[in-house]
N, C-alpha and C positions, 0 to 999 in steps of 0.2 A: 504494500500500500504506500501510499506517496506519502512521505515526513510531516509534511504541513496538513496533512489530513488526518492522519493519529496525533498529531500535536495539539490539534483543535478539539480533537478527544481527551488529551490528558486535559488540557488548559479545562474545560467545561467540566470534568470529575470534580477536578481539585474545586472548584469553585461550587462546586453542589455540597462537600464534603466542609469546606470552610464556611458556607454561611450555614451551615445547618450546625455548626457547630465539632465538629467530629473532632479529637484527640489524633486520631491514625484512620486511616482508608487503603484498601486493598482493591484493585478488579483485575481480572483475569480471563478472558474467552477465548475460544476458540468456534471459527464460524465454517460447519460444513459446507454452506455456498461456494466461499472462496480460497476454501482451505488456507485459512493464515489463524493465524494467532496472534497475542498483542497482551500484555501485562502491564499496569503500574503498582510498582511496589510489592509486585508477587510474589519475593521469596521472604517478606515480613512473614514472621511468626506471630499468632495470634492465638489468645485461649480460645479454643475451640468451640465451649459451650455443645447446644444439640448438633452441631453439622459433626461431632465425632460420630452420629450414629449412623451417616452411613457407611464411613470405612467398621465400625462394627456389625452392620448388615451384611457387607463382602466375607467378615470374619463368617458370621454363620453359611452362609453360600459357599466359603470353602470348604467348613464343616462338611455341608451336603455333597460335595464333590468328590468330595474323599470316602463319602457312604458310610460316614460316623453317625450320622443321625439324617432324618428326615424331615422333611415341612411339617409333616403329620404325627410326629413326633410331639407326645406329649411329655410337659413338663411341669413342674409342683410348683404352684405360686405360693412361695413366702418372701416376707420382708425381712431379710436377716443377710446379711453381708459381711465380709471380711474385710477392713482396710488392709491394704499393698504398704503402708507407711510400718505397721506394725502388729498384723496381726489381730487388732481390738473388734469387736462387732460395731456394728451403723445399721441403722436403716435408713428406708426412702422416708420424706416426710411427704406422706400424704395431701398435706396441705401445699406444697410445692409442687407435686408431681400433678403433670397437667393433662392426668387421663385418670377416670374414676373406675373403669371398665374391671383394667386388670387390677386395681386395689380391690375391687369387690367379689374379686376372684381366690384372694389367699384361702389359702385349707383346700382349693379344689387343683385342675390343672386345667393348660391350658397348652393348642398348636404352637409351636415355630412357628410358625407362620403366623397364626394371631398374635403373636407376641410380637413378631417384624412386625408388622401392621400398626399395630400401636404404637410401637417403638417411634418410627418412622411419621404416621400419618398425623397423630394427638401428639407426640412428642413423651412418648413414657416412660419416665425413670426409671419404674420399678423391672417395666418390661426390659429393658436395657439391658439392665444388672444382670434379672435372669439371662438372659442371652450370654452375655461377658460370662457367668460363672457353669454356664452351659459347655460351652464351647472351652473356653478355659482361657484368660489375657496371652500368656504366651503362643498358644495354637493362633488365637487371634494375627497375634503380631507375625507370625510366621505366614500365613495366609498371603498377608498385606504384600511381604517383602518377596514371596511367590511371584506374584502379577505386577512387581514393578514398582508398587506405591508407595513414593517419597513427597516431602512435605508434607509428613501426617505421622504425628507422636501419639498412637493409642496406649496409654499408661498405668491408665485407672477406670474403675468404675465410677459413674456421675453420685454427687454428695456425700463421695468419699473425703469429710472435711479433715480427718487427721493428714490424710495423703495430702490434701491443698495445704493446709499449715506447715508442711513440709516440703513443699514447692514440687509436688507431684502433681503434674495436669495433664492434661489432654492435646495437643495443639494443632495448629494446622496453618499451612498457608494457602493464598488463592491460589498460587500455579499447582500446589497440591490438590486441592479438591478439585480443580480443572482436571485432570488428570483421571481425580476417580472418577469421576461422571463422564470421562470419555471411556474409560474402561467399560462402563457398561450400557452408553448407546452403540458402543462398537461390537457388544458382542465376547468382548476379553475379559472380563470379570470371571474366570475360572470354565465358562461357557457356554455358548449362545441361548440354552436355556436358563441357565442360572440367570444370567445379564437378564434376560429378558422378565424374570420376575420380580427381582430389585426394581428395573424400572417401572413395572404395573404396581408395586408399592407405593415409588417415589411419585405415579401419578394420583395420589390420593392422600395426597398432600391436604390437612385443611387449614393451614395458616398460608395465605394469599395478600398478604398487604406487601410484603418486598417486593421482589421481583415480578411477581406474576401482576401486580397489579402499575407496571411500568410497561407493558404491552398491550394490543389490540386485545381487548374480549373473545375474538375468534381463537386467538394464537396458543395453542395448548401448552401447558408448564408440568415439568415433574419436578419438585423443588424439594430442599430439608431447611428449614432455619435452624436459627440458633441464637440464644439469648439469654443474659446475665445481667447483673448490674453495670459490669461495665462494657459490652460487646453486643452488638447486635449484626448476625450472617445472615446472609440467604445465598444458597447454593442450588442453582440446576440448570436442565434443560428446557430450551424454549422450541419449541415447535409454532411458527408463523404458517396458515394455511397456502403463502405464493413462492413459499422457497425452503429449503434445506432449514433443519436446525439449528443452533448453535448453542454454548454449553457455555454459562457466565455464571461467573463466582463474586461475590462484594461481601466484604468484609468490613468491619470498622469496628471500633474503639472509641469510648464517649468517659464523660464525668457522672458518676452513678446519677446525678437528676436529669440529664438534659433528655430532652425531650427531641422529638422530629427523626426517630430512627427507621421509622420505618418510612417514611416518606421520604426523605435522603435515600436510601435504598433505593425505594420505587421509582426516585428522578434519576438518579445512576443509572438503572434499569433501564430506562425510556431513552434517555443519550445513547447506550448502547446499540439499543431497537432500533433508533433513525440513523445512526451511524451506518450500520450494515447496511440494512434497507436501500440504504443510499448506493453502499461498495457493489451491492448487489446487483443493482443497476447502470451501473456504468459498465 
């Protein structure tokens, strides 16, 4: 692409990113139209928040590739956890965890698969953990490093507070999560069936104010956020109905009050949208 024309890209991020306020900003795409790519500030490291869960959905997908377990595979919902910091017990706190589903499931069981689903579509802690302590963090990490995927510290399980008091986290950058979400519109995520059920998750998405809501209403999105006091992601793929996908990553980093995180997002989102749009047509 011509210098002055991703320049006028960077210049309008930055300026979305600084009047809204933002600490740090990350984007990252890659645009199946014109097969190019384009980063600023993509190899920033960033607490990860929910976008870890979908390099932990790959984890499980490796699991099932290997014939260690199944979708259908059921598993015992409780809330009891190991910290990675030392050993101590944790649980999810229910009043955090932003799915009621699988909290009201403890004492019975529940699919892999409903557990992804959660994990993934409501953003489920608890379902997380299960998974992570399913599958097991090291298999997990081994999975990752299988198909490639760098820019992404899977470490711990989420509101593992002694492990974060100890500077154990999760992390990721956009050229990383760039990366996974092409692993699995391409088909490489372990294999073209696998991939392809990761992404019929990732399209049942139901937090829509980032990215998905920086596009045309027709233009289909498979997305994960992710969100904290101080970070607010949105990670996926766009499907436009007049042309090829493309797979965009925004990251940022705020002051735990400020406000406009997810509309900064969704303006980032839409510069992107008419960016291509545009490359697409010339």
């Amino acid at each position: 692409m011509p210098a002055d024309d991703l320049d006028g890209l960077q210049e309008q991020v930055t300026e979305i990113a600084e009047g809204a306020g933002a600490r740090a900003l990350a984007v990252a795409w890659y645009d199946y139209e014109t097969r190019t790519a384009w980063s600023l500030h993509g190899g920033r490291w960033f607490h990860a928040a929910s976008t870890i869960k979908v390099p932990v959905l790959l984890g499980v997908m490796g699991a099932v590739a290997r014939g260690e377990v199944t979708l259908d595979s059921r598993v015992h919902v409780r809330n009891r956890f190991i910290s990675v910091a030392d050993r101590s017990p944790f649980r999810v706190d229910s009043g955090r965890d932003a799915n009621s589903v699988v909290q009201g499931a403890i004492g019975r069981t529940m699919r892999i698969e409903e557990l992804a689903f959660h994990m993934i579509c409501t953003s489920s802690n608890l379902a997380t953990n299960l998974l992570i302590d399913l599958v097991g963090l090291k298999a997990m990490q081994d999975s990752l490093k299988e198909i490639g995927v760098a820019g992404v510290e899977l470490r711990r399980g989420v509101e593992d507070e002694r492990a974060f008091e100890e500077g154990i986290n999760n992390r990721v950058t956009a050229d990383g999560l760039r990366d996974v979400l092409r692993l699995i519109e391409e088909g490489r995520a372990f294999s073209v069936e696998a991939s392809a059920k990761a992404l019929e998750i990732l399209h049942e998405q139901e937090f829509r104010s980032g990215i998905p809501a920086g596009v045309p209403g027709d233009a289909r999105v498979a997305n994960k956020t992710g969100e904290i006091s101080t970070v607010a992601h949105d990670a996926g793929i766009v499907y436009p109905v007049d042309r090829l996908p493309y797979v965009l990553v925004v990251l940022t980093e705020w002051s735990p009050k400020d406000g406009g995180r997810h509309e900064a997002i969704a303006r980032v989102s839409r510069a992107v949208y008419q960016h291509l749009a545009r490359r697409g047509e010339s």
